[in-house]
N, C-alpha and C positions, 0 to 999 in steps of 0.2 A: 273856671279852668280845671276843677276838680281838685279835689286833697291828694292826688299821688304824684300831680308833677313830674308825669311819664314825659319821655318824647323819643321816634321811630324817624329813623332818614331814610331817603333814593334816591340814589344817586346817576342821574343820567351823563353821559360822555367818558371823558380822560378821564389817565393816570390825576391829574393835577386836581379835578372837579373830585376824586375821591379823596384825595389827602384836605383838600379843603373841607369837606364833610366830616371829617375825623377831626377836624379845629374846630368846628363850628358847635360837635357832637359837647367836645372837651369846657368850651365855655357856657354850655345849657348845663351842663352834665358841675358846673363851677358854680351854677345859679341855680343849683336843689333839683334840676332835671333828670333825674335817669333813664338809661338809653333804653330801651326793650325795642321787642319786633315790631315789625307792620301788626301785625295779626293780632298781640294783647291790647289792640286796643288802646293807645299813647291820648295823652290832655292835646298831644302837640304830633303834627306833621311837617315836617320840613322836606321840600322834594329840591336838590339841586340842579339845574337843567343846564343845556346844552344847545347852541345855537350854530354845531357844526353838523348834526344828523339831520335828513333832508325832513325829519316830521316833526319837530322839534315843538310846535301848535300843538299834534295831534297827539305826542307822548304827555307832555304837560297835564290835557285836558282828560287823558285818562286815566290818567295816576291821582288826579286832585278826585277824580269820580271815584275808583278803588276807594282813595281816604275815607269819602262821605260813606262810602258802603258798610266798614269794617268800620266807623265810629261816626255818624253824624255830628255829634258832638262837640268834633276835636278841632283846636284850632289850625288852620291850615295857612303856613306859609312858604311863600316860594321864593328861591335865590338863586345865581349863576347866571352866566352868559345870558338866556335867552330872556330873563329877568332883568335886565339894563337894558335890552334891544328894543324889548317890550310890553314896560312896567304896566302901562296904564288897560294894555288889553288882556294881560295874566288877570291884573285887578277886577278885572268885569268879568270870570269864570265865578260859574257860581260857585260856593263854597271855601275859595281864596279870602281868608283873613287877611294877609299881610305879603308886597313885595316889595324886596330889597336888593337895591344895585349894589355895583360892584365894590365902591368901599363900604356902604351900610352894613351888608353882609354879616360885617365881623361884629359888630354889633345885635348880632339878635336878639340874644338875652334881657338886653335894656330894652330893646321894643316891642319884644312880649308883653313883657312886665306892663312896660307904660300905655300898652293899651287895653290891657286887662282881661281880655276875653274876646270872643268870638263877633264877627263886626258885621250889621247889616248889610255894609258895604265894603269892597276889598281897599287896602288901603297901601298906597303907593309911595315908597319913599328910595328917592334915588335921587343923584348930584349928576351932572354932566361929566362925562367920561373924561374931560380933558384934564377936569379936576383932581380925579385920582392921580394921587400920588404917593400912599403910604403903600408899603409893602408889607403884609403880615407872614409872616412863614407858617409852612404848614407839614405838619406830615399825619400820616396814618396807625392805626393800633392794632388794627383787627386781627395780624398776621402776623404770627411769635418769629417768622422765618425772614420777612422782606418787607420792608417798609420804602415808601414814596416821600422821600424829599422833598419838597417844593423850596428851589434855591433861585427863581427867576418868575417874575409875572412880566405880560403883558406885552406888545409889540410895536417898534416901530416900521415897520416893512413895509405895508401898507398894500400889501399882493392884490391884485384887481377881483380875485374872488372871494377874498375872507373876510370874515366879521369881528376875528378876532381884535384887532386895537378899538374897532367900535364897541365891543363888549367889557375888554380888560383894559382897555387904556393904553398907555407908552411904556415901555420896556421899565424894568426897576428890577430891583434886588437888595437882599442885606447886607451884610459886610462879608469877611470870610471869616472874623472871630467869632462871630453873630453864628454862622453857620457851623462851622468846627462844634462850636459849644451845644448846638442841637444834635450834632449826630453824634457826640458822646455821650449825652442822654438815653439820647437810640441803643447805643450799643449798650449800655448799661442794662438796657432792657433784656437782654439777652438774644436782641434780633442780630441774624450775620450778614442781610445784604440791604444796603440801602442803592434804591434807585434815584439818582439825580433825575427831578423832574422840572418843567417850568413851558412856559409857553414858546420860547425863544433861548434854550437853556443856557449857549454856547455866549451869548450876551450878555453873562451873566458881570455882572462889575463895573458897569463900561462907565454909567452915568456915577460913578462912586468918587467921590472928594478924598483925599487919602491927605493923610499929615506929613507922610513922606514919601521921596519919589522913588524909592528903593522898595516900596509896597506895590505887590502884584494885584490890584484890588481885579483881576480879570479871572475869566473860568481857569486857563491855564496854574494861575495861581492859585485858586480855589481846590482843583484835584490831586496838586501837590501835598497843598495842607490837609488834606482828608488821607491822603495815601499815610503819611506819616501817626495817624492815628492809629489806636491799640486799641485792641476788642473787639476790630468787626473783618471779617474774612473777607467779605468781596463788594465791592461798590461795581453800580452799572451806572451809562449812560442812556437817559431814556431815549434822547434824540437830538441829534447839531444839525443846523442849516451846513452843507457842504464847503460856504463861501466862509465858516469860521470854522471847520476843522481843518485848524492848522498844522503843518507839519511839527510843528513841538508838540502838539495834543498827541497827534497820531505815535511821534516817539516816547512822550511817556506813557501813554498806554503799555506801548509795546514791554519795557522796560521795568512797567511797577508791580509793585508785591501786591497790590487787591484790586486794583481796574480791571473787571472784565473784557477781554476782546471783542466785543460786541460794539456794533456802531449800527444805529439805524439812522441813513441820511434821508430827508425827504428830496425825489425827484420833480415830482407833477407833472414832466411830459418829456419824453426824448427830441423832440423838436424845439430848435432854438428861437426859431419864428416866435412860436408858441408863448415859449420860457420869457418871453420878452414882452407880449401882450397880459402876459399875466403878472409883470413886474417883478420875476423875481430876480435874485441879486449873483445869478451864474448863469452856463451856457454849461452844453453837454460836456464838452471838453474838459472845464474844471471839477465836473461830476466824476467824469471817466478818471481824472488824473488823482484823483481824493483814493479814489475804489482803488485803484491799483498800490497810491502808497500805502497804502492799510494791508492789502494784502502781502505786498511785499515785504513788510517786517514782519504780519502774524498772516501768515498762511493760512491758520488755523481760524483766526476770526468770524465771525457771523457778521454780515450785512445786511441790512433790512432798508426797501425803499418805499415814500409813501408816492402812491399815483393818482391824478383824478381824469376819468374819461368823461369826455363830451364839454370841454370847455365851451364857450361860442368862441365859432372859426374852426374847431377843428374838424379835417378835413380827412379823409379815408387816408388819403397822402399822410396827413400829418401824422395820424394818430400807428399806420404800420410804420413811420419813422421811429416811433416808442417801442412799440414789439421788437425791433429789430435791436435797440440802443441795449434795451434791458438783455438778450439777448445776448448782447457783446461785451458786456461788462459780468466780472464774477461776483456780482448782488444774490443772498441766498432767499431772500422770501420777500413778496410785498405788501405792501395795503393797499389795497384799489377802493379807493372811491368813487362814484356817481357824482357829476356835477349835480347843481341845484341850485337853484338863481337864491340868492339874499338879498334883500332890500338894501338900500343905501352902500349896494358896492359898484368899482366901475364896469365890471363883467357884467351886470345885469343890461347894462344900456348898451353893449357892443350886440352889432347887427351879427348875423348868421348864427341863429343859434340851432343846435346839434337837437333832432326826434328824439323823445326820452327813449324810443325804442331801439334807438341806433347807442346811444349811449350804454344803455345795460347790455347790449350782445356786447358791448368791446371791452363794460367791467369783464364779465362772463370770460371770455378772452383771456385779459389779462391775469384773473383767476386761475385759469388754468396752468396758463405759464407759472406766475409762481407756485404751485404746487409740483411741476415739475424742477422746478428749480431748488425748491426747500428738500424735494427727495434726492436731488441728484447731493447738497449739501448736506445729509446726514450718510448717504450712502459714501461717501467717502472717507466720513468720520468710523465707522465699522472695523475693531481691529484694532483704533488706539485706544486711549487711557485718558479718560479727563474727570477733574474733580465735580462733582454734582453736591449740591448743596438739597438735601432731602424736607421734603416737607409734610404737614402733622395729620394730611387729611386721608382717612382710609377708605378706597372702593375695591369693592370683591375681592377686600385680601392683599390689594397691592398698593404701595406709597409711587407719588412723584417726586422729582425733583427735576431741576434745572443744570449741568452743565455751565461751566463760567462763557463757553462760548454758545451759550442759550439752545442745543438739545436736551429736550424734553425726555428723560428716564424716566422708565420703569422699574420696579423691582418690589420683590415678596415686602410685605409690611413687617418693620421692625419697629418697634417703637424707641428703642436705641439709636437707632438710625434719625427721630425728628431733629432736625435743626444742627448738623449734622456737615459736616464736609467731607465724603469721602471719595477716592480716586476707584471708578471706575471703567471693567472694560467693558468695551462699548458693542456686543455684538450680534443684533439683529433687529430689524424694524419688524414691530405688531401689526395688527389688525388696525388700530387707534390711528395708528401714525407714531408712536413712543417706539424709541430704541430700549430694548433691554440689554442688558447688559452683569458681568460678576464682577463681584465687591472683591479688592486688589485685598483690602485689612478687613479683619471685622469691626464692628461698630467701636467697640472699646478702644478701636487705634483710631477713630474718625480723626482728621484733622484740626486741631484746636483753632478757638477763633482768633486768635494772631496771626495764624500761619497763613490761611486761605490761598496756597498757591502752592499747585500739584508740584510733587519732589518733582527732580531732573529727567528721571530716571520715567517717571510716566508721561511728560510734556509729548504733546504730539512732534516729529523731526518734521524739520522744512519741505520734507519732500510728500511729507503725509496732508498738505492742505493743500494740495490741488487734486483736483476731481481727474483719475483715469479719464482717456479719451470716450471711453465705452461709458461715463458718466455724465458726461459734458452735453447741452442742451447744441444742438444741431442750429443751424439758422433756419429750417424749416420747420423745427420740431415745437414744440409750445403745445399739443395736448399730452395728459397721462393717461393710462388704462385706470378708470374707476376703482381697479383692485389696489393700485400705486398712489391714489390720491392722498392728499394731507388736508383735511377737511382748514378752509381760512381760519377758523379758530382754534388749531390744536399746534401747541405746539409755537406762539406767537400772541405775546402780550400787547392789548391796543395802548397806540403813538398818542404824546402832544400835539 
């Protein structure tokens, strides 16, 4: 294994698959491991994978190849999603030491150890998914500004096209003293924004035993007790199924001193037909009626929807039913996905399935529209005042930050400025896609991290979150001029 007991992670997929690497980093890193890059060369490779990107085989197989490259040596093990889906064919790449499912995982450091080095043949250690049932929490370090929560694994939904419960198991979670108690850790660290992440977030408590019935063991109760928390400016939600943002979610949002406005619901199809074949637990209707409460109390909000084109069955009909839905409802940006058959889901077996060529022109599509739609939603924003929480990295001179209702700022690099809450205005869209914008105070008045919520005085008014007529997406309209674009990755942190 060598005397320096290095070890280097990659992390493929989600928010949740990075926080996991950052627990998994922390207990190598407990058992004499230190972290270094890819590139010096590590005793140990750890790749975490993903078994929601359509090449999920062919990223695996080329990352374990890089390893061999940059250190023959090194021992290489694999973990995540697509490493419980499929232990024993990861195990037959060449150069794979060690795979571990999804509760072994947390255990690595003991199965290094116990197998001592590098192994003729890969070796496969995994439990049946039904078995999992411990919940480990997790969150991330690498990022002095915003850190990924993991307060919820696993799902019971059982959607006809995901792999997810076959990879992570049945819904679970920790307590909410359990959690409380990690993100005053967090904050201590001197991070301002933690992101609630999980595979099912919004089910977060449900299977929870409680001592008494006066204990909210659910999310609701959950961002209560973080709201009342000191030391950290802004909490986000990464993602709710639409069928548990509940109108009390939706009101205390509205209402708390550090929930960001921000909601990303997943759709997957504006057709109810659809919506039904593929199992999931709403109709457009309760979609539409979600989007409008949210709007209605924060005007000002950001909406993000997740899509996937080319289910099997969907149909020209079905799928301009979507264009049209997204369309009609005030959602500011999407994720569009590509189907892709998974093994052992009930999608794979359902007859008419969609040309992958027909499916990437309707991604392509709906790409568009949301880039029309994220412009018409920052163009509206132009002119007010909202707090941006600034972050440490500097390109040509200029820092980012985020907005509590997730635009993307620009502005000259201060180093005053990192880690940072300050209220600014908001006024013009770059070249990038980033609004620029002037800093209301200078740095030295940044907003302390208790405060995290723009004085009175800069809040955007009720009349300033809806989009002028002249900004509004037309039911015909869905392309922009290339000069207008918002490249899918600027500006839009990827979903659970």
């Amino acid at each position: 294994m060598g005397r320096s007991r290095t070890a280097a992670y990659h992390t493929l997929g989600c928010k949740l698959n990075f926080a996991e690497t950052s627990t998994l980093a922390r207990s190598l890193e407990e058992a004499g491991y230190a972290r270094v890059r890819l590139e010096d060369r590590p005793d140990v490779f750890v790749l975490n994978t993903c078994s929601v990107t359509e090449n999920a085989d062919k990223e695996c197989r080329q990352w374990v190849r890089r390893f061999q490259r940059i250190n023959p040596e090194a021992f290489v093990a694999v973990v995540g999603c697509y490493a419980q889906l499929k232990p024993q064919e990861i195990a037959a790449i060449p150069g794979v030491d060690l795979v571990l499912g999804a509760s072994e995982k947390f255990d690595l450091a003991a199965h290094i150890d116990q197998l001592g080095g590098k192994q003729a043949e890969g070796q496969a250690i995994f439990g049946a998914i039904k078995e999992v049932k411990r919940f480990v929490p997790s969150h991330n370090e690498a990022d002095r500004t915003r850190t990924f929560l993991k307060v919820q694994d696993g799902c019971d939904y059982f959607c006809s096209f995901c792999t997810i419960p076959l990879a992570r198991g049945r819904s679970r979670s920790g307590t909410i003293a359990e959690t409380v108690a990690i993100a005053e850790r967090i904050a201590a660290s001197g991070v301002q924004e933690i992101v609630l992440t999980g595979v099912n977030t919004g089910d977060f408590g449900r299977h929870a035993v409680t001592s008494s019935a006066v204990e909210k063991e659910n999310f609701l109760g959950l961002i209560e007790a973080l709201d009342r928390m000191e030391g950290i400016a802004r909490f986000r939600i990464s993602s709710i199924e639409p069928n548990l943002c509940s109108d009390a979610i939706i009101r205390f949002v509205a209402g708390s001193r550090r929930f960001a406005p921000h909601f990303h619901m997943p759709l997957q199809s504006g057709s109810d037909a659809l919506l039904q074949r593929m199992r999931r637990r709403y109709d457009t209707a309760l979609y539409a009626e979600r989007v409008h409460a949210i709007k209605q109390l924060m005007p000002h909000a950001c909406i993000g929807a997740d899509v996937i084109t080319g289910t099997p069955g969907e149909t020209e009909e079905e799928f301009l039913k979507t264009h049209a839905f997204l369309r009609s409802i005030p959602v500011d940006y999407l994720h569009v996905f590509t189907y892709s058959e998974r093994a052992n889901t009930t999608a794979v077996r359902m007859d008419d399935s969609v040309p992958i060529e027909v499916r990437r022109e309707r991604t392509k599509q709906l790409r568009i529209l949301s880039n029309k739609l994220h412009r018409a939603f920052l163009d509206k924003h132009l002119g007010t005042t909202r707090p941006v929480l600034f972050e440490a990295e500097e390109v040509d001179g200029r820092m980012l930050g985020f907005t509590d209702n997730y635009v993307r700022v620009s502005a000259p690099y201060d180093d005053a400025l990192v880690n940072t809450v300050v209220p600014v205005s908001l006024d013009r869209i770059d070249g990038e896609g980033h609004v620029t914008g002037t800093l209301i105070v200078p740095a030295s008045h940044a907003v302390a991290p208790s405060e995290g919520v723009v004085p009175a005085s800069h809040a955007v008014a009720p009349s300033e979150g809806v989009a002028p007529a002249s900004h509004a997406v037309a039911p015909s309209e869905g392309v922009v001029p290339a000069s207008h674009a918002v490249a899918p990755s600027e500006g839009v942190v990827p979903a659970a």
